[in-house]
PDBQT receptor file of N, H, CA, C and O in Angstrom, charges set to zero:
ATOM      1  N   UNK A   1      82.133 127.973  97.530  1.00  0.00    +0.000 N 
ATOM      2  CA  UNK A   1      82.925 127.013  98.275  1.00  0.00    +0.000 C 
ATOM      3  C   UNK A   1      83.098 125.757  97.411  1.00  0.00    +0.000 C 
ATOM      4  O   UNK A   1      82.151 125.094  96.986  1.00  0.00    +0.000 OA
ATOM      5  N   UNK A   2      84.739 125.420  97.130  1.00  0.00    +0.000 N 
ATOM      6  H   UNK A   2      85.508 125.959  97.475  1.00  0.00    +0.000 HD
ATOM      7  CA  UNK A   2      85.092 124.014  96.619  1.00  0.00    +0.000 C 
ATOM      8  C   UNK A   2      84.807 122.838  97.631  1.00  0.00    +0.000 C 
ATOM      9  O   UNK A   2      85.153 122.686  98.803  1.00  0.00    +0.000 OA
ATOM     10  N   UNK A   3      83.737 121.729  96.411  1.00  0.00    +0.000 N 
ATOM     11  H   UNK A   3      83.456 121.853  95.459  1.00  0.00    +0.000 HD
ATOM     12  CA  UNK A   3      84.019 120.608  97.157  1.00  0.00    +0.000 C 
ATOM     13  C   UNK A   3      85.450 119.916  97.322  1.00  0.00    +0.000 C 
ATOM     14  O   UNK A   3      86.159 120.145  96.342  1.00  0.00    +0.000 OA
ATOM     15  N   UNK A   4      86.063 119.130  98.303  1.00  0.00    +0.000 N 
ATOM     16  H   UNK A   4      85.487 118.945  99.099  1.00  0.00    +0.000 HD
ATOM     17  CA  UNK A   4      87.056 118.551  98.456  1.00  0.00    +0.000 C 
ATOM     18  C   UNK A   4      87.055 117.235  97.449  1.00  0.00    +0.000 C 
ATOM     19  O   UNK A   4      86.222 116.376  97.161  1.00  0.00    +0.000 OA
ATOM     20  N   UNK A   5      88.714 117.584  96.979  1.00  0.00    +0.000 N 
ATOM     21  H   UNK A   5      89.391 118.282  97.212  1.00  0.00    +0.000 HD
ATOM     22  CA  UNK A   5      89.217 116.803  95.923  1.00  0.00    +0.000 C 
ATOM     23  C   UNK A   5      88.688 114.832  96.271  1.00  0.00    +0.000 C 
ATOM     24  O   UNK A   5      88.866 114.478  97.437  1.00  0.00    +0.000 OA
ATOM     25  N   UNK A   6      88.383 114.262  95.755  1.00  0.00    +0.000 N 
ATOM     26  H   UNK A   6      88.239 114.550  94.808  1.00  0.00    +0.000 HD
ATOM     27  CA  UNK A   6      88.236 113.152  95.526  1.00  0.00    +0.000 C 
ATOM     28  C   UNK A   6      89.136 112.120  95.420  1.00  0.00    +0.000 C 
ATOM     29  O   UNK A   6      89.539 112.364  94.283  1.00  0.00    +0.000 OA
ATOM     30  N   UNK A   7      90.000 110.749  95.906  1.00  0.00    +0.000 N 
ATOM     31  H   UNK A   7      89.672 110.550  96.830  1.00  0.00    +0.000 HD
ATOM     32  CA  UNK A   7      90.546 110.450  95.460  1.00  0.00    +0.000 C 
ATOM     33  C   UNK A   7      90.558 108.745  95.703  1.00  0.00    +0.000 C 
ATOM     34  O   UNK A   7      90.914 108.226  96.761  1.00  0.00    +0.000 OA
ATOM     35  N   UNK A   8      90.023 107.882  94.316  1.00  0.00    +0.000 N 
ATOM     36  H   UNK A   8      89.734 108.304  93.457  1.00  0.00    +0.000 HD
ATOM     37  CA  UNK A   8      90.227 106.496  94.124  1.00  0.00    +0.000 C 
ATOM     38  C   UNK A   8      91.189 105.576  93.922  1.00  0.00    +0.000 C 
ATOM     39  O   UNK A   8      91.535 105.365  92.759  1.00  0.00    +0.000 OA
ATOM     40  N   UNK A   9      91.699 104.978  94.810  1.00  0.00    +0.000 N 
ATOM     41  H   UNK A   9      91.419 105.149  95.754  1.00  0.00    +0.000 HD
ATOM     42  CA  UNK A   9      92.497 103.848  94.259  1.00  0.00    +0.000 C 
ATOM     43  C   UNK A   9      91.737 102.568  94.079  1.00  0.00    +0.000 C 
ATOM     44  O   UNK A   9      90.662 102.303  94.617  1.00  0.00    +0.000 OA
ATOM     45  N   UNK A  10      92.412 101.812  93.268  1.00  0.00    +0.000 N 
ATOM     46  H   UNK A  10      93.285 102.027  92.831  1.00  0.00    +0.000 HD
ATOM     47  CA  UNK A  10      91.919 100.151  92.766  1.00  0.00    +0.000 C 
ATOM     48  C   UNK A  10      93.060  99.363  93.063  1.00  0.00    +0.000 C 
ATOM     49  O   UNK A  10      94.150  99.834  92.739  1.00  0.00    +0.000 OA
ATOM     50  N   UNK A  11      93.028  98.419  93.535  1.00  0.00    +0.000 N 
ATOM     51  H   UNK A  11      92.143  98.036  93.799  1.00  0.00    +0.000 HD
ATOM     52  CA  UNK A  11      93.843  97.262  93.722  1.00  0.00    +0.000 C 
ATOM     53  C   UNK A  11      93.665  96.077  93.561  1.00  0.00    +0.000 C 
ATOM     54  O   UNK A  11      92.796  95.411  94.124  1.00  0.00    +0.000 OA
ATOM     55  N   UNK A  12      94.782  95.534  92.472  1.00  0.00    +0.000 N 
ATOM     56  H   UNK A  12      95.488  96.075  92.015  1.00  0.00    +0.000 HD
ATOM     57  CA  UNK A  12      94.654  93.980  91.967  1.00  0.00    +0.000 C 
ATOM     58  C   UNK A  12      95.539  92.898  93.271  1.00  0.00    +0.000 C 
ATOM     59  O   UNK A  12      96.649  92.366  93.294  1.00  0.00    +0.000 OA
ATOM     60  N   UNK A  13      94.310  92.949  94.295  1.00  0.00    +0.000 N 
ATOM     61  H   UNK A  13      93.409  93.381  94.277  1.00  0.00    +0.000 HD
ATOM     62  CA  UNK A  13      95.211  91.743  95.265  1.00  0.00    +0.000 C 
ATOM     63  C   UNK A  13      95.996  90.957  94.619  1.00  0.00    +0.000 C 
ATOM     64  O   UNK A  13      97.184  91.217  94.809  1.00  0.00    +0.000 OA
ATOM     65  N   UNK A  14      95.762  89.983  93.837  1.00  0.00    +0.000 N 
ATOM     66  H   UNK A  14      94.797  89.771  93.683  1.00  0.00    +0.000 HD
ATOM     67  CA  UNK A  14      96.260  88.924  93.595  1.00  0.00    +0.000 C 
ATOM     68  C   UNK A  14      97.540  89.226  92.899  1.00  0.00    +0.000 C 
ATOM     69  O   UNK A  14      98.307  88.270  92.784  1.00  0.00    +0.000 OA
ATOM     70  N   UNK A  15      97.912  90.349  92.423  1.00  0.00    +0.000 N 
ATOM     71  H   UNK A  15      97.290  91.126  92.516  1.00  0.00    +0.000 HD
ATOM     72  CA  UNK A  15      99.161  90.791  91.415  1.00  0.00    +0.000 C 
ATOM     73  C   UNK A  15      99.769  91.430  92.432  1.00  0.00    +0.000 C 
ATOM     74  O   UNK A  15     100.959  91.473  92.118  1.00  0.00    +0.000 OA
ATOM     75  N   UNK A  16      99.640  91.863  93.299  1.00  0.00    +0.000 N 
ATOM     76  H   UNK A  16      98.674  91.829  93.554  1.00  0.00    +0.000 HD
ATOM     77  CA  UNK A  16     100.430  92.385  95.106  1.00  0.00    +0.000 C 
ATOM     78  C   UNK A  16     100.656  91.414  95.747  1.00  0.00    +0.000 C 
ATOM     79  O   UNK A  16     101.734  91.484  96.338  1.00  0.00    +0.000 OA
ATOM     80  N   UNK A  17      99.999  90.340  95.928  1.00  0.00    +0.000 N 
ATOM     81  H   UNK A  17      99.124  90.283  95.448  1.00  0.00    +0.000 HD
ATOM     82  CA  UNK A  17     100.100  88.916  96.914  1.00  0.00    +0.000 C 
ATOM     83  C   UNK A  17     101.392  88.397  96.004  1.00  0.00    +0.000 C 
ATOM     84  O   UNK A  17     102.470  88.232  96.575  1.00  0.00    +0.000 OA
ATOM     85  N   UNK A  18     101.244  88.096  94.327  1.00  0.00    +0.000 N 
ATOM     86  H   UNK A  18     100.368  88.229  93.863  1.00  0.00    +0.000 HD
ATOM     87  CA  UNK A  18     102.011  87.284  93.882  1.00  0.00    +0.000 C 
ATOM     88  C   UNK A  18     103.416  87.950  93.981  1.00  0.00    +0.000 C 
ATOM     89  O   UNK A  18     104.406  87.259  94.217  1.00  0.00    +0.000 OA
ATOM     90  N   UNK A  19     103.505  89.450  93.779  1.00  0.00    +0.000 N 
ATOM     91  H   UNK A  19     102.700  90.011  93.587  1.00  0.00    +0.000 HD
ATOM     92  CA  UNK A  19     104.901  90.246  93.455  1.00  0.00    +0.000 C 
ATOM     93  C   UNK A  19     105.471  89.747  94.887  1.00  0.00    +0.000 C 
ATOM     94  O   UNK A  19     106.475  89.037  94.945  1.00  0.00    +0.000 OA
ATOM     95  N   UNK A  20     104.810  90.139  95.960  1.00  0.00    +0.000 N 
ATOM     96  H   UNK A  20     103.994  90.715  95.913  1.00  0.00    +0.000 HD
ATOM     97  CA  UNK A  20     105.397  89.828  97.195  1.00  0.00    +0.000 C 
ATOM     98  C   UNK A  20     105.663  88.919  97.532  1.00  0.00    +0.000 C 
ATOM     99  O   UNK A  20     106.649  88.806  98.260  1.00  0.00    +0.000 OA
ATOM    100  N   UNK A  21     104.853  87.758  97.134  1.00  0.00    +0.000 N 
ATOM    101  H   UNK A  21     104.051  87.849  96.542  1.00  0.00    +0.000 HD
ATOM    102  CA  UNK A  21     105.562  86.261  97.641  1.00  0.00    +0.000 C 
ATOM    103  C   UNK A  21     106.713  85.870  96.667  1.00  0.00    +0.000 C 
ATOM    104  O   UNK A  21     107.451  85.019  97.164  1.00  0.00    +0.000 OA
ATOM    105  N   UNK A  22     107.028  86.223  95.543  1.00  0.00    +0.000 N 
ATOM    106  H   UNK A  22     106.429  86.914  95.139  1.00  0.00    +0.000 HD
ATOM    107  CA  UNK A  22     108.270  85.740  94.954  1.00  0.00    +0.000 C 
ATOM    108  C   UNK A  22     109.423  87.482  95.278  1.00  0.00    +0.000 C 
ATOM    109  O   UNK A  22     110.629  87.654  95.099  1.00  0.00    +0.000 OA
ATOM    110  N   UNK A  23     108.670  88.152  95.634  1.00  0.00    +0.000 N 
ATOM    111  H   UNK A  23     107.690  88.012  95.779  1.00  0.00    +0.000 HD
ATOM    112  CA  UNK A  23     110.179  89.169  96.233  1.00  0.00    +0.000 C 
ATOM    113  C   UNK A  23     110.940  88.744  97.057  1.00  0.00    +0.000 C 
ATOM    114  O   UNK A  23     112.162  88.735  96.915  1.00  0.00    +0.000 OA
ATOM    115  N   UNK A  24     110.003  88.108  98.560  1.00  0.00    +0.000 N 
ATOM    116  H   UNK A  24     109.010  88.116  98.675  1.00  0.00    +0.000 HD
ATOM    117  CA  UNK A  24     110.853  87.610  99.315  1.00  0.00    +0.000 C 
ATOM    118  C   UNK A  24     111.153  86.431  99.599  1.00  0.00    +0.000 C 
ATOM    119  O   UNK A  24     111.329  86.039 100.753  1.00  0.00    +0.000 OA
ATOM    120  N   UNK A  25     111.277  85.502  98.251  1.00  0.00    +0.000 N 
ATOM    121  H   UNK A  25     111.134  85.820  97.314  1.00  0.00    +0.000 HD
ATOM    122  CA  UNK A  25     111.745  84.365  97.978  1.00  0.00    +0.000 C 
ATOM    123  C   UNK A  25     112.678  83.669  98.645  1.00  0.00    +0.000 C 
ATOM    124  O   UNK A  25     112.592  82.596  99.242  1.00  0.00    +0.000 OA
ATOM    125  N   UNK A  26     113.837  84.609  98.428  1.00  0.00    +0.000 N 
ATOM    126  H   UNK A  26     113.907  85.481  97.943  1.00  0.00    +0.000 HD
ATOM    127  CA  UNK A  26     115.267  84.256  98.591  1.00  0.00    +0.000 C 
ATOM    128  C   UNK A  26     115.568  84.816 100.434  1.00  0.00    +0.000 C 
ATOM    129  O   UNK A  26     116.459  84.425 101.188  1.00  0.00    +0.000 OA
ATOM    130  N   UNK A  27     114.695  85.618 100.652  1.00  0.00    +0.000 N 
ATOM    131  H   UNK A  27     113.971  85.936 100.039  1.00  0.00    +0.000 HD
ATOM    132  CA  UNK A  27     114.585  85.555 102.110  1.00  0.00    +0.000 C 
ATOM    133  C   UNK A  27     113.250  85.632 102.581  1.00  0.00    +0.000 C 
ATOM    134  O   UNK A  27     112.669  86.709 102.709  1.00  0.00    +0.000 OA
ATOM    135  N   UNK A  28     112.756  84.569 102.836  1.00  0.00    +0.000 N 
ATOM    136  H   UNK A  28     113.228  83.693 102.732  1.00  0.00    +0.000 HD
ATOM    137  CA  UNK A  28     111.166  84.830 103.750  1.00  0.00    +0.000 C 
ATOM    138  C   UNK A  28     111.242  85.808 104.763  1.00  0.00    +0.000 C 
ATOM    139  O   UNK A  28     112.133  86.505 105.250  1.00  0.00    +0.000 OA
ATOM    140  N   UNK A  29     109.683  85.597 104.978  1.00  0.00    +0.000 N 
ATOM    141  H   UNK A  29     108.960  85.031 104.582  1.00  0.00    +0.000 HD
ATOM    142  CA  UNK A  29     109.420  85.887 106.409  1.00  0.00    +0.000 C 
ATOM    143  C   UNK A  29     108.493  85.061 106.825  1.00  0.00    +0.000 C 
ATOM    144  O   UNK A  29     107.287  84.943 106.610  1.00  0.00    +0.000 OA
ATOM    145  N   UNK A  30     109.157  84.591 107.367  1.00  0.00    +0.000 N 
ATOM    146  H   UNK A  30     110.137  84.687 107.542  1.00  0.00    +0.000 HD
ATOM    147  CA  UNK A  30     109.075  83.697 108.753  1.00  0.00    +0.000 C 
ATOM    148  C   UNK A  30     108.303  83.891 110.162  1.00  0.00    +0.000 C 
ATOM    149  O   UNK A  30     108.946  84.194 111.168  1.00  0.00    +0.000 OA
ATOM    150  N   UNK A  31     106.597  83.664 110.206  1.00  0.00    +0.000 N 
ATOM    151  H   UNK A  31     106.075  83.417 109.390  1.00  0.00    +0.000 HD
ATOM    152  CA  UNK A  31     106.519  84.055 111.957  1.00  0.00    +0.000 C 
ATOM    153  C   UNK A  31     106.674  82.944 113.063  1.00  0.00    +0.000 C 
ATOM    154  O   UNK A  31     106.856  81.759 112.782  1.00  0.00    +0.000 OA
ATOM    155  N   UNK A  32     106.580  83.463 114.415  1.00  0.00    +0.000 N 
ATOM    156  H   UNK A  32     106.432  84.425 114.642  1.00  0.00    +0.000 HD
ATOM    157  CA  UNK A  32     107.375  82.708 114.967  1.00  0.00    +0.000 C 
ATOM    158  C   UNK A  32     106.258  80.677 115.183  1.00  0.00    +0.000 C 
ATOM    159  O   UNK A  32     106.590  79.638 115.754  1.00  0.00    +0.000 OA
ATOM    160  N   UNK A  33     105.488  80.912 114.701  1.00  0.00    +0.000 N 
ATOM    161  H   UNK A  33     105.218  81.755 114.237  1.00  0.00    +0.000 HD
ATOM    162  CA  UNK A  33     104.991  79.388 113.937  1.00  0.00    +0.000 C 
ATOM    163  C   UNK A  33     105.699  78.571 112.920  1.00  0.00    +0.000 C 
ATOM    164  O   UNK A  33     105.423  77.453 112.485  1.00  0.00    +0.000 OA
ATOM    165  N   UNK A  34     106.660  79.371 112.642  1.00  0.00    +0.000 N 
ATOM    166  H   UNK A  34     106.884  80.279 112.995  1.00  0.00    +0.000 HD
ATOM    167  CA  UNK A  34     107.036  78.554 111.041  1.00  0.00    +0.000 C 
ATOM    168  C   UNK A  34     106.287  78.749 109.881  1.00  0.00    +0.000 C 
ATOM    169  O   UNK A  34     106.308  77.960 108.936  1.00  0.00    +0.000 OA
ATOM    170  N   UNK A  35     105.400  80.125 109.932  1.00  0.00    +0.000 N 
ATOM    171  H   UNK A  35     105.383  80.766 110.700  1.00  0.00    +0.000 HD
ATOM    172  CA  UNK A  35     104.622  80.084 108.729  1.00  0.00    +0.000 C 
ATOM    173  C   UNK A  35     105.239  81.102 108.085  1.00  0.00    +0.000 C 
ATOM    174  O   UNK A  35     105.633  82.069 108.737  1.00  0.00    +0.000 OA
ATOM    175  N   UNK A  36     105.439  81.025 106.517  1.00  0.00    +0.000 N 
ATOM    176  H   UNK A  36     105.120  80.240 105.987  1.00  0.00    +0.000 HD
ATOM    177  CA  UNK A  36     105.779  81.911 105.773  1.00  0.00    +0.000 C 
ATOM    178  C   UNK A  36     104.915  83.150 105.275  1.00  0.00    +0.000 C 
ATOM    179  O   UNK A  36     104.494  83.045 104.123  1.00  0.00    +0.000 OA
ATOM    180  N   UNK A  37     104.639  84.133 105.865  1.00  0.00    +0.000 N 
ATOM    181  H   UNK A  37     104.981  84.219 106.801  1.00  0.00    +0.000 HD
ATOM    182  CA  UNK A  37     103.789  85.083 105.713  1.00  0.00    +0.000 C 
ATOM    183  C   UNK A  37     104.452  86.488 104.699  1.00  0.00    +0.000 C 
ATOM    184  O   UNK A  37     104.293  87.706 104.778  1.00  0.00    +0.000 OA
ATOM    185  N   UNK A  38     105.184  85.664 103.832  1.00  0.00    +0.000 N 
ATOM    186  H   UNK A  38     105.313  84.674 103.769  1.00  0.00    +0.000 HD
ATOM    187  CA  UNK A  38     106.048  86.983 102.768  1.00  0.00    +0.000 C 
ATOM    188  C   UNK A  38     104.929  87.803 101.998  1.00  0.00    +0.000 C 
ATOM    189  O   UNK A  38     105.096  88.970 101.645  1.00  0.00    +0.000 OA
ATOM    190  N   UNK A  39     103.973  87.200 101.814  1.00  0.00    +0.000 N 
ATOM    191  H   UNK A  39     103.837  86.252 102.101  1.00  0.00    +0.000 HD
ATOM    192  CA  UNK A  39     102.827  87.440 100.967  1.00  0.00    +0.000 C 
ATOM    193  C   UNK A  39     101.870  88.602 101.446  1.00  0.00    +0.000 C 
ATOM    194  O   UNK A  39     101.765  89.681 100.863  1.00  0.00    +0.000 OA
ATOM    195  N   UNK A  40     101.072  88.171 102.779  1.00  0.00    +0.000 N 
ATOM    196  H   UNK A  40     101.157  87.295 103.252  1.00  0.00    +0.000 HD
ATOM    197  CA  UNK A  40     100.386  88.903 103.192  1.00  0.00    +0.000 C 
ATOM    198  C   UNK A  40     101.965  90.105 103.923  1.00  0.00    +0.000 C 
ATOM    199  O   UNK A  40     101.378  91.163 104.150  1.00  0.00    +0.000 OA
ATOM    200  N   UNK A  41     102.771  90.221 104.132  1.00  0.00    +0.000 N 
ATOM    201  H   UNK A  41     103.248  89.362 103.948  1.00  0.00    +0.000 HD
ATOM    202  CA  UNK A  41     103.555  90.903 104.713  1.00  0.00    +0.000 C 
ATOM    203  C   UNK A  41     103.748  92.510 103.536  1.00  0.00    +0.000 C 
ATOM    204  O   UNK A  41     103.577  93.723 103.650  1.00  0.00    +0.000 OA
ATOM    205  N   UNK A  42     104.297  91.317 102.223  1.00  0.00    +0.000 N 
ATOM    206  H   UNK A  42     104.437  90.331 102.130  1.00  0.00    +0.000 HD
ATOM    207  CA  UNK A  42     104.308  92.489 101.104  1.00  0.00    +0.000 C 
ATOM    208  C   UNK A  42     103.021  93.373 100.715  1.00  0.00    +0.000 C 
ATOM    209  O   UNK A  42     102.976  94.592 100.553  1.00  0.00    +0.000 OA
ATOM    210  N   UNK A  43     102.094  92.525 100.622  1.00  0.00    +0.000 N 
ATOM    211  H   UNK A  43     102.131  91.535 100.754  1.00  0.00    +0.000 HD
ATOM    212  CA  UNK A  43     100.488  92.963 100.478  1.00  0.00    +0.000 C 
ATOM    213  C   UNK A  43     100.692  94.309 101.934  1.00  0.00    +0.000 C 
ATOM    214  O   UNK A  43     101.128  95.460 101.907  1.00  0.00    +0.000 OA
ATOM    215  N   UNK A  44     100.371  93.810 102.589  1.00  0.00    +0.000 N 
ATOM    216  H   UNK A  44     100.016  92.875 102.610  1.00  0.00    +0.000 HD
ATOM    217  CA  UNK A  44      99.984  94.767 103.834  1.00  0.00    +0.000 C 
ATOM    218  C   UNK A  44     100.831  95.731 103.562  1.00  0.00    +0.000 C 
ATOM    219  O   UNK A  44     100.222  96.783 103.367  1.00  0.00    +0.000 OA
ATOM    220  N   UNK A  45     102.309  95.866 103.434  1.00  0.00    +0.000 N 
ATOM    221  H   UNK A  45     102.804  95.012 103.593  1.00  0.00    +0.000 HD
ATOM    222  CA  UNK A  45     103.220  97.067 103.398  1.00  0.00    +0.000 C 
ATOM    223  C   UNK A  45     102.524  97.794 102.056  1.00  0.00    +0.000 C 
ATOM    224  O   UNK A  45     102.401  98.991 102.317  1.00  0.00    +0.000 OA
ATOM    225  N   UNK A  46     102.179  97.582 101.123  1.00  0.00    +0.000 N 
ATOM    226  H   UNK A  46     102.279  96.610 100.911  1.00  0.00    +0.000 HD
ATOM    227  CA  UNK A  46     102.058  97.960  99.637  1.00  0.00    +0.000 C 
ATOM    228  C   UNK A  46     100.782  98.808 100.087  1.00  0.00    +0.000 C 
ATOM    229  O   UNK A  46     100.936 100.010  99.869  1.00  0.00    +0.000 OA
ATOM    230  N   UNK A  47      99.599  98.476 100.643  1.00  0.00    +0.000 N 
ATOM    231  H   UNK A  47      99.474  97.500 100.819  1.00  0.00    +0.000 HD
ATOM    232  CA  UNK A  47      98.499  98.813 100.790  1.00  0.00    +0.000 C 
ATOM    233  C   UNK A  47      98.558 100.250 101.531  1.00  0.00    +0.000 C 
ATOM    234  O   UNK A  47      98.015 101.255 101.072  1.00  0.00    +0.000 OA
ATOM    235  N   UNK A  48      99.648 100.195 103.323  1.00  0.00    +0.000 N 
ATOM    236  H   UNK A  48     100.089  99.379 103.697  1.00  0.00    +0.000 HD
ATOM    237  CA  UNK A  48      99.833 100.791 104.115  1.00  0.00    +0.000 C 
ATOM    238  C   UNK A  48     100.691 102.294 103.511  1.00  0.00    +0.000 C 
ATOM    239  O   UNK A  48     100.652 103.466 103.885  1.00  0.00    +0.000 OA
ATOM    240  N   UNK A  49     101.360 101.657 102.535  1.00  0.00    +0.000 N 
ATOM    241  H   UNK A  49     101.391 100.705 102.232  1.00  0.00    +0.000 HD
ATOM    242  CA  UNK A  49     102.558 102.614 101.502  1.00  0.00    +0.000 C 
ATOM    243  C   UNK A  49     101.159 103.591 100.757  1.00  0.00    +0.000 C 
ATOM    244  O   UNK A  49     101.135 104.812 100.908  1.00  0.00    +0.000 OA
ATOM    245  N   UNK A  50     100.026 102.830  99.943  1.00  0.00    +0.000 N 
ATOM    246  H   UNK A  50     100.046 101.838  99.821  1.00  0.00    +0.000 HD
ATOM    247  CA  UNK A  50      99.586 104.001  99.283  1.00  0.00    +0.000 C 
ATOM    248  C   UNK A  50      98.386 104.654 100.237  1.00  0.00    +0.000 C 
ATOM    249  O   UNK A  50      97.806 105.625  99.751  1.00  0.00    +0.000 OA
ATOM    250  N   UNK A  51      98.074 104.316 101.221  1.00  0.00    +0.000 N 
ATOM    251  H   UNK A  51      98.546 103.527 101.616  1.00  0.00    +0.000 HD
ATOM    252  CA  UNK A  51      97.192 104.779 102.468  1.00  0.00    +0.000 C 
ATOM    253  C   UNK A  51      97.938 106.263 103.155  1.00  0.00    +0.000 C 
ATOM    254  O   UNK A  51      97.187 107.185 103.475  1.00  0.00    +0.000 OA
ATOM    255  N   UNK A  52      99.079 106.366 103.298  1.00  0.00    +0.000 N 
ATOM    256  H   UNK A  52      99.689 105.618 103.038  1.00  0.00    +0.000 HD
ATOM    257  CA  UNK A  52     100.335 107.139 103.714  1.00  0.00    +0.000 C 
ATOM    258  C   UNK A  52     100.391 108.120 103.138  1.00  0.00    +0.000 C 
ATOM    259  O   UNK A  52      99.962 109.257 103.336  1.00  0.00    +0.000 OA
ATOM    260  N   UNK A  53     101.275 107.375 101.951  1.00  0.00    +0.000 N 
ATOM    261  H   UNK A  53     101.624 106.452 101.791  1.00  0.00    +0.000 HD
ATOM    262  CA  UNK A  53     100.924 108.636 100.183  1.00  0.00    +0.000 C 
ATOM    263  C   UNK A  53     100.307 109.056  99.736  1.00  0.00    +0.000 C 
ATOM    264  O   UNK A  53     100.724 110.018  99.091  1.00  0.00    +0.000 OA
ATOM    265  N   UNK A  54      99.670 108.929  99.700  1.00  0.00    +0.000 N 
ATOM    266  H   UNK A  54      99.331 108.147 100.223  1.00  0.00    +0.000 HD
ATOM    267  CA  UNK A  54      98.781 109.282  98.823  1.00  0.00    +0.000 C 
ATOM    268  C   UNK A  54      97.255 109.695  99.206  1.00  0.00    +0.000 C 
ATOM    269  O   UNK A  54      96.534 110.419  98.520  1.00  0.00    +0.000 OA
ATOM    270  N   UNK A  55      96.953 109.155 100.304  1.00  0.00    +0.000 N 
ATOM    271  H   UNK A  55      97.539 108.567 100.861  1.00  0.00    +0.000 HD
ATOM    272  CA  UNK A  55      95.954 109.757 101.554  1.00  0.00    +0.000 C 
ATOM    273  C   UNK A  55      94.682 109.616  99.957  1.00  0.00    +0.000 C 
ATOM    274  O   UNK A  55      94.686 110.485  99.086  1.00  0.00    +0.000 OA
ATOM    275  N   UNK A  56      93.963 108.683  99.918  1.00  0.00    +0.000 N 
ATOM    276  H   UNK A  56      93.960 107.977 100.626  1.00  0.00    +0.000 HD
ATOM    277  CA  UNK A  56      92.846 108.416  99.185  1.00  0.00    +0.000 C 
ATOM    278  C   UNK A  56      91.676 108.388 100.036  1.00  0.00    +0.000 C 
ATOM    279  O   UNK A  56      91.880 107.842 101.120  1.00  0.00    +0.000 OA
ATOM    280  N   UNK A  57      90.390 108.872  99.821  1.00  0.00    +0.000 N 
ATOM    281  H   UNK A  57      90.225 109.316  98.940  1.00  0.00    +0.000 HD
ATOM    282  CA  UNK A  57      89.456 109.257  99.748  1.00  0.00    +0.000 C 
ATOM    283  C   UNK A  57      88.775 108.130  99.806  1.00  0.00    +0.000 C 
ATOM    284  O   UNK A  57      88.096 107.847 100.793  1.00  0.00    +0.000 OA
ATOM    285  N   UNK A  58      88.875 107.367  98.769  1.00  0.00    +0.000 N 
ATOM    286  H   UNK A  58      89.427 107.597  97.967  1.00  0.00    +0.000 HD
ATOM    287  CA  UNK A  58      88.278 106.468  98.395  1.00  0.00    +0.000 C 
ATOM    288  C   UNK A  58      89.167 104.838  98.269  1.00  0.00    +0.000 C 
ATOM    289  O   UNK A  58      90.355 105.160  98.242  1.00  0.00    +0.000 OA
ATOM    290  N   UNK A  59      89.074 103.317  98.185  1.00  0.00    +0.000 N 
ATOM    291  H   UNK A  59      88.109 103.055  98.206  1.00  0.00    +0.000 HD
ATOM    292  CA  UNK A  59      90.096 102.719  97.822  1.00  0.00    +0.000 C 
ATOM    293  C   UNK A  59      89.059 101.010  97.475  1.00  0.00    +0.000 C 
ATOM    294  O   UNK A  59      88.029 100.718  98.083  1.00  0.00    +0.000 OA
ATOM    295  N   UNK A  60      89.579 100.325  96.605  1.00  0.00    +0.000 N 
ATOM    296  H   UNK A  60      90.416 100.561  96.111  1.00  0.00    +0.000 HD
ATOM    297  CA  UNK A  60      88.897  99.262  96.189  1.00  0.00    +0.000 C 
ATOM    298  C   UNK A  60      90.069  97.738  95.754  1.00  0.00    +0.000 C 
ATOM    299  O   UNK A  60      91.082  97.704  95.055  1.00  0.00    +0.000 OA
ATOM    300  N   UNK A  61      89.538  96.930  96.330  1.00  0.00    +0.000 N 
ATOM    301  H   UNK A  61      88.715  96.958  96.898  1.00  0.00    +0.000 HD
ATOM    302  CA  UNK A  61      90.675  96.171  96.601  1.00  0.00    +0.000 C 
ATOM    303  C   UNK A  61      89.852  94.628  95.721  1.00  0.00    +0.000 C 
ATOM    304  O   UNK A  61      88.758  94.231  96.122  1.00  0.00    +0.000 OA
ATOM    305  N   UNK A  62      90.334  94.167  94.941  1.00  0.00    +0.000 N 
ATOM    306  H   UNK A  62      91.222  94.489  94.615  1.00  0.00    +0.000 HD
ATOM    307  CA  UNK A  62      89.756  93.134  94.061  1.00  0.00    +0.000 C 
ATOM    308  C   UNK A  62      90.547  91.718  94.271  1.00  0.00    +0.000 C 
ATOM    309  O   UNK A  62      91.770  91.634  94.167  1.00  0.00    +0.000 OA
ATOM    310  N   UNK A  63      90.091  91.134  94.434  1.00  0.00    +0.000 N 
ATOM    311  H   UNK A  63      89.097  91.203  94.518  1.00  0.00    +0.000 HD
ATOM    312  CA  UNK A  63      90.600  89.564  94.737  1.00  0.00    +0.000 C 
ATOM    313  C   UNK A  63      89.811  88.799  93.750  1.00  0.00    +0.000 C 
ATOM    314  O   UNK A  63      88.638  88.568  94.044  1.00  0.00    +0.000 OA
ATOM    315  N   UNK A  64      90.326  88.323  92.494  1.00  0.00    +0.000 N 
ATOM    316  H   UNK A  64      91.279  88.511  92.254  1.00  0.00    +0.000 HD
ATOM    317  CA  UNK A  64      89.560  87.992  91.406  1.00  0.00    +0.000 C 
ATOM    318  C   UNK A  64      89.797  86.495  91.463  1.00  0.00    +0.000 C 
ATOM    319  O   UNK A  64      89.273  85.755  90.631  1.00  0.00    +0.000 OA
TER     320      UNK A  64
């Protein structure tokens, strides 16, 4: 009997926070406070995207 495949991801928060807050530059997002949450919005989708896909095993998230 095979053990089941293994699978690690690593994540550079701070290079996901930054891509996302200047993606949606030119259009925020806006909650209904007036706070601009483009950042954690892109972060969260990016994270949720390889959770989906890629169905990892394992996952490590670095905020340096």
């Amino acid at each position: 009997m095979s053990k089941p495949e293994k699978k690690l991801f690593l994540l550079d928060a701070f290079a996901l926070i930054y891509r996302a807050h200047f993606a949606f530059s030119k259009n925020p997002r806006i909650n209904s406070k007036g706070m601009n949450t483009s950042a954690v919005f892109g972060f969260m989708n990016s994270l949720l995207e390889i959770l989906r896909k890629e169905k990892p095993t394992h996952i490590g998230v670095a905020f340096d």
